[in-house]
C-alpha positions as CSV (number, residue, x, y, z in Angstrom):
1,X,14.4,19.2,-4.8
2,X,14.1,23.0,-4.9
3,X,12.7,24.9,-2.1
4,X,10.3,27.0,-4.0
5,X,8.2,25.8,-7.2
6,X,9.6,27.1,-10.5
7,X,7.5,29.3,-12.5
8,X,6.1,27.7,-15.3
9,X,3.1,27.7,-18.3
10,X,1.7,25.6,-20.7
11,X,-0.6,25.6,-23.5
12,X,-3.6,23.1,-24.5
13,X,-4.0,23.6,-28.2
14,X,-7.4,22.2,-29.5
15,X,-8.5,21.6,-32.6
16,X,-12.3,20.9,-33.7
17,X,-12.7,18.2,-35.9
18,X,-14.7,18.7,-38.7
19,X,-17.0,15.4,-38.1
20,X,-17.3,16.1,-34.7
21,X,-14.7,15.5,-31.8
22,X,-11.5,17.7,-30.9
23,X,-7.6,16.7,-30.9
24,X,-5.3,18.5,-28.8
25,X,-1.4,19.3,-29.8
26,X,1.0,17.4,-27.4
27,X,4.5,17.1,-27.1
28,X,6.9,14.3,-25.9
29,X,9.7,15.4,-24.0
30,X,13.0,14.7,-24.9
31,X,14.3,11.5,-22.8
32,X,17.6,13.7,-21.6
33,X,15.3,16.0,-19.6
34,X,16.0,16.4,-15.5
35,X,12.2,16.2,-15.3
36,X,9.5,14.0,-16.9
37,X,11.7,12.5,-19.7
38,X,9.8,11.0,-22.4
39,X,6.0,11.7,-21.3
40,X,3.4,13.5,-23.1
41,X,2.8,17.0,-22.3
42,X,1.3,20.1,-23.5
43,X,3.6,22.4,-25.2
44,X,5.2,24.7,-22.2
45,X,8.1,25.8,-20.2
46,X,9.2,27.8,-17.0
47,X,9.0,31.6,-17.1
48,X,12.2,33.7,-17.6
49,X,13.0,37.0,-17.2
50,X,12.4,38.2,-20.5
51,X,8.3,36.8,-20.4
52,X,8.1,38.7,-17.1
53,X,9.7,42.0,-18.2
54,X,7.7,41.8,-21.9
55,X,4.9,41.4,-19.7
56,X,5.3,44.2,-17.5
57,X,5.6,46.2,-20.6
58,X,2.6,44.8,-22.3
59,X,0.5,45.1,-19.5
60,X,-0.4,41.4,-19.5
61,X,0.7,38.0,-17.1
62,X,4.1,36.6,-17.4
63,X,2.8,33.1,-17.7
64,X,0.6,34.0,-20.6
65,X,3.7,35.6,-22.5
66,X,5.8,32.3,-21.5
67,X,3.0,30.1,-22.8
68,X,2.9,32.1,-26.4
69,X,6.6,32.0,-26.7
70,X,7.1,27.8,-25.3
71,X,4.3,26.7,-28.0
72,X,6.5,28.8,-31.3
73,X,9.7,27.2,-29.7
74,X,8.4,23.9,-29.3
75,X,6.0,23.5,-32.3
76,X,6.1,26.4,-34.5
77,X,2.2,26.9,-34.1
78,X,1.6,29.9,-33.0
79,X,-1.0,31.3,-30.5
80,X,-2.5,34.5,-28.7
81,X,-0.9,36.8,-31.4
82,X,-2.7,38.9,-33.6
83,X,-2.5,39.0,-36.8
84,X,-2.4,35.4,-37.3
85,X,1.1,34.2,-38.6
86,X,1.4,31.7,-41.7
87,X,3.4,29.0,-41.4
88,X,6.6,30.4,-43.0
89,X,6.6,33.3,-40.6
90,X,6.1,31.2,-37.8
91,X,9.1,28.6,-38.7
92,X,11.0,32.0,-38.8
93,X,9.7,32.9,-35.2
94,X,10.9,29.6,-34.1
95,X,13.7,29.7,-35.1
96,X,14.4,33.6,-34.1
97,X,13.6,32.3,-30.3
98,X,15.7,28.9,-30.4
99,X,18.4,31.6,-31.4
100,X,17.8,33.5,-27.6
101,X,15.8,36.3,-29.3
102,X,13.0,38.4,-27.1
103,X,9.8,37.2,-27.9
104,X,9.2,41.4,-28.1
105,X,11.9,42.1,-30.4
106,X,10.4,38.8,-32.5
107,X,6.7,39.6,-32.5
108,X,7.7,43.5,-33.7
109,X,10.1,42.2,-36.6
110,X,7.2,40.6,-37.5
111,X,4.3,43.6,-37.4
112,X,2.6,40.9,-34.8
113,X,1.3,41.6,-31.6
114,X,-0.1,39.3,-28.3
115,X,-3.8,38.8,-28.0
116,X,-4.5,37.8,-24.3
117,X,-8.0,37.2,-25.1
118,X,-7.3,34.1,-27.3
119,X,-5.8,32.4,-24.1
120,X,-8.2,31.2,-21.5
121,X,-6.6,30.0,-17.8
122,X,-7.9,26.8,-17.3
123,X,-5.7,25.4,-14.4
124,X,-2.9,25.9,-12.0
125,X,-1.0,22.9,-10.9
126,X,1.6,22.9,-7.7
127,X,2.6,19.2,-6.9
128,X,5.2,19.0,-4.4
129,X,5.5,15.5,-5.3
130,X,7.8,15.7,-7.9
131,X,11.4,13.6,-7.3
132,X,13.4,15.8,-9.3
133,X,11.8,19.5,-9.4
134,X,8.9,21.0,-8.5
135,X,7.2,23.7,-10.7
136,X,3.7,25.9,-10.5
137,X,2.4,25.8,-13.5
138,X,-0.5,27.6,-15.5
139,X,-2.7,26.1,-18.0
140,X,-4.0,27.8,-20.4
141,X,-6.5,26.7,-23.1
142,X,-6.5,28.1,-26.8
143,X,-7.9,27.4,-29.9
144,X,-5.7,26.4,-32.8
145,X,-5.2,28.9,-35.5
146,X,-7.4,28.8,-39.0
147,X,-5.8,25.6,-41.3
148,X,-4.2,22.0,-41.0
149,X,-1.0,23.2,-39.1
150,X,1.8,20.8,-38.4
151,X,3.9,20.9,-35.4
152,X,7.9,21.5,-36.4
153,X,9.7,19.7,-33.9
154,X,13.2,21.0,-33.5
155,X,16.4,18.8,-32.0
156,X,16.4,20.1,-28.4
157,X,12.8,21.1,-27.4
158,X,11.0,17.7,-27.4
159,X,11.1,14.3,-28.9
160,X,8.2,14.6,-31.0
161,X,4.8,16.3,-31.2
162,X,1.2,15.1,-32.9
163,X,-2.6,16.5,-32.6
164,X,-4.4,13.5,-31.0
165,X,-7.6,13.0,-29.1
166,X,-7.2,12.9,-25.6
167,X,-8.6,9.9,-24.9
168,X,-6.9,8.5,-27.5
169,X,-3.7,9.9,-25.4
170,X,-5.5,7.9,-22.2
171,X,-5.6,4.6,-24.0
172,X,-2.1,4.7,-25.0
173,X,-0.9,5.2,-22.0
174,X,-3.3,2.2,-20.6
175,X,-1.2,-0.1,-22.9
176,X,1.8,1.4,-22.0
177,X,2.3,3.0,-25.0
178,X,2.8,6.8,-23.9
179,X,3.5,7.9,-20.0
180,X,2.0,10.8,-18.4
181,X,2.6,12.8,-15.1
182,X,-0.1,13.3,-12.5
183,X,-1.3,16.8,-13.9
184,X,-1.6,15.6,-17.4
185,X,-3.3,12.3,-17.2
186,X,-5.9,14.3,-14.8
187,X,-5.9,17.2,-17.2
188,X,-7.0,14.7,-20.3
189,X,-9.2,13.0,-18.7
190,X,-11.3,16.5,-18.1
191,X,-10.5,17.6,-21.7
192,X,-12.0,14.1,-22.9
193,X,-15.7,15.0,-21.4
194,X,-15.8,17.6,-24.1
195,X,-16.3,17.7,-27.5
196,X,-15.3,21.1,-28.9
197,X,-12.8,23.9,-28.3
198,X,-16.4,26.4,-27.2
199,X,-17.5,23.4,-25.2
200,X,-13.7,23.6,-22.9
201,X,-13.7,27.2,-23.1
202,X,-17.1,26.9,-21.0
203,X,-16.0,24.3,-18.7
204,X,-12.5,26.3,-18.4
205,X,-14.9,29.6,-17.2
206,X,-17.2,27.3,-14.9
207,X,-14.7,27.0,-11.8
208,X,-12.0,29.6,-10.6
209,X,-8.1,28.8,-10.9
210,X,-6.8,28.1,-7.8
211,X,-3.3,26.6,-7.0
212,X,-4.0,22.6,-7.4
213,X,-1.3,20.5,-5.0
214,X,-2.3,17.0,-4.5
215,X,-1.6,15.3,-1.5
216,X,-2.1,11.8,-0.3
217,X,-4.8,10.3,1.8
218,X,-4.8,6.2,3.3
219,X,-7.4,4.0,3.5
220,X,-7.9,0.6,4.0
221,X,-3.8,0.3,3.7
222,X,-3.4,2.1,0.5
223,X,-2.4,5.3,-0.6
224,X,-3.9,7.9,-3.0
225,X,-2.3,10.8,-4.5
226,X,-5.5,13.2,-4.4
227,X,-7.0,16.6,-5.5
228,X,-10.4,18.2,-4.7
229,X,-13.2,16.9,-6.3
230,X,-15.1,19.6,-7.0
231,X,-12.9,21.9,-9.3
232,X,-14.0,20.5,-13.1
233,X,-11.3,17.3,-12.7
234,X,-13.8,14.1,-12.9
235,X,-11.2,11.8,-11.2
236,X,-9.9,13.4,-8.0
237,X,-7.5,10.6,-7.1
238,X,-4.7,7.8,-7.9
239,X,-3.6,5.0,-6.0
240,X,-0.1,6.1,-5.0
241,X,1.5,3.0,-5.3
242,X,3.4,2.3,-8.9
243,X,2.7,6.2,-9.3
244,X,5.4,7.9,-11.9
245,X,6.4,11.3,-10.6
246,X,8.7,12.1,-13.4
């Protein structure tokens, strides 16, 4: 296990439906990965060198930068950039970063620039539970761009990726049908309580973002992996036994 917690960001995409209900974009992770092979996450990735210098630069956080470039890597959909990509530019962004590329030098080929505003911090999780690697991670919620866009999943980056409803996530993994690390399964089961991208957004700007590291309490001969329960999360524990830690 590493000393310090890695760096890291992700993205929750949502997307309204149009009879009511939203889906969020989700990723499974390749099953050769050190950490949390095969489970269901949220497009993201640690933060290199490049997202904290463009940051620097832009004036903006590192983990913002690293979530706009991990969601065109992992999905081609792009997000926080202004104007808004089409698809074929975006494919071309993808592939531009799989090839090692600056995000910088890829957002100015394409005449694009970062929009912080279209990214809304919605959670910062620090496990130190973690068997393999430990990260600190911020989530950050965005709306999905204008249009039925389709994740491009490329060799390498994840398994597979989908727009689903996060319950719908939740019952899957219920019948084993989908796993999910601590932070995720507690992160759908807030995003389920809503119905719309405004209706997050406003649940997101309810409760400040604070470093989140569970830790486990006993009672009555059992243990539970547990978080505050008073920071927008409606279930603040897990029994620890059987617990996957990725």
């Amino acid at each position: 296990m590493t000393a310090d917690p890695i760096p890291a960001a992700t993205v929750i995409l949502v997307r309204d439906r149009e009879a009511g209900g939203c889906d969020v974009l989700m990723v499974e992770r390749a099953g050769g990965m050190a950490f949390a092979a095969g489970a269901m996450v949220f497009p993201g990735g640690r933060i290199d060198e490049a997202d904290r210098d463009f940051a620097q630069a832009a004036g903006t956080d590192a983990a913002l930068v690293a979530a706009v470039r991990e969601a065109i890597e992992e999905t081609a959909i792009p997000v926080g950039l202004s104007p808004e990509p089409d698809a074929a530019t975006a494919a071309r962004m993808q592939a531009d970063l799989l090839a090692d590329r600056p995000l910088a030098d890829v957002l100015a080929n394409n005449k694009l620039r970062l929009d912080p505003g279209g990214l809304v911090p919605f959670a910062r999780w620090v496990p130190q539970f973690h068997a393999v690697r430990r990260f600190d991670t911020l989530f950050y919620l965005a709306a999905a761009p204008a249009g039925d866009w389709q994740p491009r999943v490329v060799e390498g980056e994840c398994a597979s990726a989908e727009w689903v409803a996060p319950a719908d996530v939740l019952a899957r993994e219920g019948s084993g049908a989908a796993r999910l690390i601590f932070p995720t399964r507690r992160t759908l089961e807030r995003l389920a309580l809503h119905a719309s991208f405004a209706a997050l957004r406003a649940d997101a700007e309810r409760f400040p973002i604070e470093p989140i590291t569970p830790w486990i309490e006993e009672r009555d001969g059992e243990k539970f992996i547990t978080i505050p329960a008073n920071i927008g999360f409606p279930v603040a524990e897990e029994r620890l036994d059987g617990l996957w830690r990725g």
